[in-house]
Steps between C-alpha positions, in 0.01 A plus 500: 500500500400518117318154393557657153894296428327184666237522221750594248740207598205242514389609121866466387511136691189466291612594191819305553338178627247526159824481281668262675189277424482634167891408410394141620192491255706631213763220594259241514344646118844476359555161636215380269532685232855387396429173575680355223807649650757279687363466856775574695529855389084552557611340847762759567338786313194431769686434786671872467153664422404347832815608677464886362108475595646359880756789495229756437242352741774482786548860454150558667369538865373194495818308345728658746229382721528192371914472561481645805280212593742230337782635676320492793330159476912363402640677835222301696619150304841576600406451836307217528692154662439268294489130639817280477466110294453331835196743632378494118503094467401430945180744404421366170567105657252637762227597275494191283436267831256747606321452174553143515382448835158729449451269155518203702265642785209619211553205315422308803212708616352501161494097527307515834247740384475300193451177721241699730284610226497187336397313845226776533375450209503135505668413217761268640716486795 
C-alpha cells in the first residue's frame, strides 16, 4: 500500500475544489462589473459560472462523497410511509385539544396562585 496516489488525489481535489471557488468569485466580479448590462444575461452568465464551478467540485472525493450521500439519503425517503389525510388531520385534531386543554389547566392554576398570593399577602380576598 503506497499513501503516495492518496496524497496525490487529495492535492488534485485541492486544487480542483480552489478553482471551483475561484470560477464562483470571478462570476460574482463580472456580475458587478457589467452592471449596466441587462440583468437577465448577468443572471444567466452567473448561474452557468456556478454550474461549471458545481461540475468541477463534484468531480472530487468529497463531491462524489457528497452524491453518494444524496442518493443515499433519496433511497431512505423512498421508503418512508407517509401518513394518509385522516391519520394527518385525527393527529393534528388531537394536538390542538391537547394544547387547548393544558391552556385551560395553566390558565386556571395561574388564577389560584394569583388568588393565594394575594390572600397571603393581604391585599384583598
Amino acid at each position: 500500500m503506497n499513501p503516495k496516489p492518496e496524497t496525490q488525489a487529495s492535492k488534485f481535489d485541492t486544487y480542483k475544489l480552489l478553482s471551483a471557488v475561484l470560477i464562483v468569485v470571478a462570476g460574482l466580479a463580472a456580475f458587478y462589473y457589467f452592471a449596466d448590462y441587462l440583468l437577465l444575461v448577468r443572471v444567466i452568465g452567473l448561474l452557468a459560472t456556478v454550474g461549471i464551478a458545481a461540475a468541477i467540485a463534484l468531480t472530487t472525493e468529497p463531491g462524489s462523497n457528497l452524491v453518494g450521500f444524496v442518493q443515499d439519503a433519496r433511497a431512505e425517503l423512498r421508503k418512508v410511509v407517509w401518513p394518509t389525510r385522516t391519520e394527518t388531520l385525527q393527529t393534528s385534531l388531537v394536538v390542538i385539544l391537547v394544547v387547548i386543554v393544558m391552556g385551560i389547566f395553566l390558565w386556571l392554576l395561574d388564577m389560584l396562585l394569583f388568588w393565594v398570593v394575594r390572600l397571603l399577602t393581604g391585599q384583598g380576598g
